[in-house]
PLY file of the C-alpha trace (Angstrom):
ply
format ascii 1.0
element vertex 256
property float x
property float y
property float z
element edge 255
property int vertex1
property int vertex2
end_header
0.00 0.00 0.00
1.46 3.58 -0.66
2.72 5.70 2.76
0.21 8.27 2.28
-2.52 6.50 0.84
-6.15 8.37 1.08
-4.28 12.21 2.48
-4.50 14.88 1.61
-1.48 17.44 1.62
-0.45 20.65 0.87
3.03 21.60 -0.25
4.67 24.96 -0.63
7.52 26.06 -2.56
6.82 23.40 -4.63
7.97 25.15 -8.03
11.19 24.10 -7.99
14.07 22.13 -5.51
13.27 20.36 -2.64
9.16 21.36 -2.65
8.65 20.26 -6.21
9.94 16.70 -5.52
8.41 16.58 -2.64
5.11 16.97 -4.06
5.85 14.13 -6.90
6.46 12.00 -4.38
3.78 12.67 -2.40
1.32 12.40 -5.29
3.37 9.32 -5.92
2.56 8.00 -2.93
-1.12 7.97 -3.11
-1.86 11.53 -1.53
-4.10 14.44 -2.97
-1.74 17.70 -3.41
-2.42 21.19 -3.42
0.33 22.68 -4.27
1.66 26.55 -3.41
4.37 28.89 -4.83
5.12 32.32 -6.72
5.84 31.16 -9.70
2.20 30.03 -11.31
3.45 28.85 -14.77
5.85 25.85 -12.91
2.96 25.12 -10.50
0.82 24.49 -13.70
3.40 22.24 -14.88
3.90 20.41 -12.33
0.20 19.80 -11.74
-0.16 18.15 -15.30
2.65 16.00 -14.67
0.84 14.74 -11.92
-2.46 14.41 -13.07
-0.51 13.16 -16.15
0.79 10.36 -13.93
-2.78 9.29 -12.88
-2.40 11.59 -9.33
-5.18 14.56 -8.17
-3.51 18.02 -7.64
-4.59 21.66 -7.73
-2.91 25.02 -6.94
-2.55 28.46 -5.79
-0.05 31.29 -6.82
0.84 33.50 -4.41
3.25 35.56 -2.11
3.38 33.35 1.34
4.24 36.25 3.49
0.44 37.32 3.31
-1.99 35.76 5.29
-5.00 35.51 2.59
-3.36 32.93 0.33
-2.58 30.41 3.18
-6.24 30.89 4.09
-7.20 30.13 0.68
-4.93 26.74 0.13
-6.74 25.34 2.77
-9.67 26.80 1.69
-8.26 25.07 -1.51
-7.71 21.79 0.01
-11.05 21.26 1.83
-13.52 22.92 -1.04
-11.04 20.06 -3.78
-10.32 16.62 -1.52
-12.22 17.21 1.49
-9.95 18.37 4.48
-6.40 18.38 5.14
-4.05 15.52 6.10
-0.64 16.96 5.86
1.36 20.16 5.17
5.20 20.21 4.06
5.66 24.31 4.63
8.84 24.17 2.62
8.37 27.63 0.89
11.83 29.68 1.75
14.64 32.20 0.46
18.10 32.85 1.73
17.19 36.30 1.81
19.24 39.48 2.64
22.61 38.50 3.02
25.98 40.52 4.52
27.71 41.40 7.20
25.57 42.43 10.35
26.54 46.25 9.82
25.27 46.42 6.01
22.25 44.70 6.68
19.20 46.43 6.02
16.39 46.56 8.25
14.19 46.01 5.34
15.95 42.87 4.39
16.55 41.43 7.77
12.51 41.76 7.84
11.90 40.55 4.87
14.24 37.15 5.18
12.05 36.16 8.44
8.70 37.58 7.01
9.29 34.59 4.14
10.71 31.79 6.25
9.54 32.63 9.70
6.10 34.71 9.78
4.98 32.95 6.54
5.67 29.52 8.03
3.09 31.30 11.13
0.45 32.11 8.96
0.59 28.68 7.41
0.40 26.56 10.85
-2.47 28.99 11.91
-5.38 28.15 9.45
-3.71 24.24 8.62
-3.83 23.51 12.43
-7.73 23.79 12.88
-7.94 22.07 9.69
-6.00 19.00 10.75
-8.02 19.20 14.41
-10.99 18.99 12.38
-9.79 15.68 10.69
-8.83 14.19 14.10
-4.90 15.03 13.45
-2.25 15.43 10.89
1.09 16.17 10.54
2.92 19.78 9.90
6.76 19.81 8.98
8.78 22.89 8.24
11.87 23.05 6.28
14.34 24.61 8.47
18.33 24.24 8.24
21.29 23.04 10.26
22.16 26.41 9.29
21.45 28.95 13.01
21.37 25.36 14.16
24.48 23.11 14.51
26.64 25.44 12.33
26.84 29.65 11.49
28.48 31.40 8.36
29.27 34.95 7.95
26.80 37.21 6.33
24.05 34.89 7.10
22.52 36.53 10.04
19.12 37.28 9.13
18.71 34.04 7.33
20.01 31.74 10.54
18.06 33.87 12.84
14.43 32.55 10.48
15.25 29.17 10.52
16.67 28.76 14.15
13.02 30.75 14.82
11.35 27.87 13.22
12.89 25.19 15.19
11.10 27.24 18.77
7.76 27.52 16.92
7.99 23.73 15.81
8.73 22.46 19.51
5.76 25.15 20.85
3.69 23.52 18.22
4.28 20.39 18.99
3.13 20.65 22.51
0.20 22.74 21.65
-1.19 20.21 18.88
0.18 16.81 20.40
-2.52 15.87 22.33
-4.92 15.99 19.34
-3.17 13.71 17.62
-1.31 16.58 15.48
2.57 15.87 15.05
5.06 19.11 14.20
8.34 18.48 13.07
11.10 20.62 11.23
13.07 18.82 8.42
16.91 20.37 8.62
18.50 19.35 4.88
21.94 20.09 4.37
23.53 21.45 1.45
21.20 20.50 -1.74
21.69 20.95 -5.17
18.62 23.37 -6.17
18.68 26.40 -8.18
18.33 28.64 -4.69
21.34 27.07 -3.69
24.24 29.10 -2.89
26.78 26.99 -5.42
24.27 27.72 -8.14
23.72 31.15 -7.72
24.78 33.71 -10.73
28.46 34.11 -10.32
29.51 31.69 -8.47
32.71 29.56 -8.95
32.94 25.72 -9.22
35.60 26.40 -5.76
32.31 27.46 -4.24
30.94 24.09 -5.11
33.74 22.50 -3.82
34.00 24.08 -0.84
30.19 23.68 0.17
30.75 19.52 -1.09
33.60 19.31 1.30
31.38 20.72 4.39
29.68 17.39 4.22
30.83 14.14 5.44
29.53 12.56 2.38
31.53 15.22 0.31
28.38 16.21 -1.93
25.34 17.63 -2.13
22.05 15.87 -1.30
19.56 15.72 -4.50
16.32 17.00 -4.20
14.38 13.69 -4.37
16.87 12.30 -1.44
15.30 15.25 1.23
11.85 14.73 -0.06
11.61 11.07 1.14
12.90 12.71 4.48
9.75 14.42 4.31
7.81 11.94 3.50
9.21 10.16 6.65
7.53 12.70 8.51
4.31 13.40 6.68
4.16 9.19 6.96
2.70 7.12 9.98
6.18 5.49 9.81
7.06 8.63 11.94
3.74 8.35 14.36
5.56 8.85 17.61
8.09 11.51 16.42
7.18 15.03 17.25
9.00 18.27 18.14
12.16 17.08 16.89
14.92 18.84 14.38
15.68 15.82 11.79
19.17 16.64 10.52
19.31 15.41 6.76
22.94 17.01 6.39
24.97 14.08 5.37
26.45 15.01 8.00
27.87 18.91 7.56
26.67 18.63 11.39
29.47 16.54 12.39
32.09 17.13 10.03
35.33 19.05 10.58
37.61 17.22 7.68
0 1
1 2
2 3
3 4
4 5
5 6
6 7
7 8
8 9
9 10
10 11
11 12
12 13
13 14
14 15
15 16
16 17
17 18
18 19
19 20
20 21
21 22
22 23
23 24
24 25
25 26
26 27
27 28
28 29
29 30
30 31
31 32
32 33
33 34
34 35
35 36
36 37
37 38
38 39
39 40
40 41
41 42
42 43
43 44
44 45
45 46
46 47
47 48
48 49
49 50
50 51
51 52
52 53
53 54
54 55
55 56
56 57
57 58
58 59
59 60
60 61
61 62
62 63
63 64
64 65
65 66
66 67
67 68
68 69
69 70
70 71
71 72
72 73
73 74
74 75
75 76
76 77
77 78
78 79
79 80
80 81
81 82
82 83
83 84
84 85
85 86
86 87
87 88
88 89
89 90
90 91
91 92
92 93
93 94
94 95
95 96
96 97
97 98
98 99
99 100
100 101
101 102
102 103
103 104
104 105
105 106
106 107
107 108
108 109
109 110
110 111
111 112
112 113
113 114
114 115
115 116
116 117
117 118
118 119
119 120
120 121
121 122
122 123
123 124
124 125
125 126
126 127
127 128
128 129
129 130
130 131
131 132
132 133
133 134
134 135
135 136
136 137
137 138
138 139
139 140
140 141
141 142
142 143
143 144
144 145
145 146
146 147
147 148
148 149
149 150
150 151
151 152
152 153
153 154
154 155
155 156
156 157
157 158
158 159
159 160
160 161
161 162
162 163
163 164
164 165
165 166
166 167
167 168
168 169
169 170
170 171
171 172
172 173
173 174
174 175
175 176
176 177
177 178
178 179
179 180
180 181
181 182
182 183
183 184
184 185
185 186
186 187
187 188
188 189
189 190
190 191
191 192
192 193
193 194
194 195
195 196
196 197
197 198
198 199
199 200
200 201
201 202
202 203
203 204
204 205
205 206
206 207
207 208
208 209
209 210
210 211
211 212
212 213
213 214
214 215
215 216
216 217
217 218
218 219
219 220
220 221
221 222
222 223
223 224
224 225
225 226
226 227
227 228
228 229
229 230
230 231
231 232
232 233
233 234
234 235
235 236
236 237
237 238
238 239
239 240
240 241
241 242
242 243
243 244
244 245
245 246
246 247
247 248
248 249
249 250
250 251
251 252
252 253
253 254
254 255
């Protein structure tokens, strides 16, 4: 029987990266998917390749950081498949980056308005949903970045995703006893087009050097965090709550 088998689940930043295979292999795995982003023309796609596949998917385009669209992809998920089984809030930036004294108050806002307030407005209406079903499980992409290691010029960015890692473990506690598990998902370096080696102008000694962080001396694919996700989304992970699940290959540990 497929892991997630009669859910439903929402997934955000699913246009691209880590979201986008998540959401295939969700689908994949039996679940209903609404899907969430900026970007509507790659949602689109993606939603064809899944109903392509023989899978059920909808979704909404739309700036996270505002409350009205996570209203309305729940809205979206109980009006399509009925109520709401799961949500992988994986929708994130690196944001404004720099040394504390150039920072901007305007980007330190807006890096934990996208990863951190948006990640608040989408527990707040996909909670009661999941109460309503009788529980459900939330996970939150955070980072071992703010976490088990800091870089320079990545305050504002570290300071988001450690923030997520408190309002998972509150979460947790709040929802537990309604059968509502809350977990943040910490992936190390992957190879998406957000990623830092991939950015415009960067060097193949960038690469390197982020490769070499890792015990595993590479960069996790995509599809490799999504079944981490899945993990969590899955009953297999029915007595795991409040926890930060490093998926690093181990840049945690590593000092070689």
């Amino acid at each position: 029987m497929s892991r997630l088998e009669g859910k439903v689940a929402i997934v955000t930043g699913a246009s691209s990266g880590i979201g986008r295979a998540a959401a295939s292999l969700f689908a994949r795995e039996g679940a209903k998917i609404v899907i969430a982003a900026r970007r509507g023309e790659a949602l689109e796609q993606l939603v064809g390749e899944i109903i392509e596949e023989g899978g059920e998917a909808a979704m909404l385009a739309g700036d996270l950081r505002d409350e009205s669209p996570n209203k309305a992809l729940v809205d979206l998920a109980l009006g399509r498949f009925g109520g709401l089984d799961i949500a992988f809030n994986n929708a994130g930036a690196l944001g404004a980056m720099g040394e504390i004294s150039s920072l901007s108050l305007e980007g330190w806002r807006e890096t934990l308005d996208t990863n951190l307030t948006g990640a608040f407005l989408a527990a707040k209406h996909q909670a009661p949903a999941m109460l309503a079903r009788g529980g459900g499980s939330l996970v939150f992409t955070s980072s071992f970045v703010g976490h088990t290691a800091g870089f320079p010029g990545m305050a504002a960015y570290a300071a988001s995703k450690a923030g997520l890692i408190g309002l998972v473990q509150s979460l947790a506690v709040e929802l537990g006893a309604h059968g509502v598990r809350v977990n943040a998902l910490l992936p190390g370096g992957t190879d998406t087009p957000a990623n830092v080696a991939n950015l415009p102008g960067a060097s193949p000694e960038t690469r390197g050097f982020i490769e070499g962080l890792h015990a595993l001396k590479r960069m996790a694919q995509p599809a490799e965090i999504a079944e981490a996700a899945l993990y969590l989304a899955s009953d297999a992970a029915s007595f795991i709550t409040g926890t930060a699940l490093l998926v690093d290959g181990g840049v945690s540990i590593s000092r070689t």
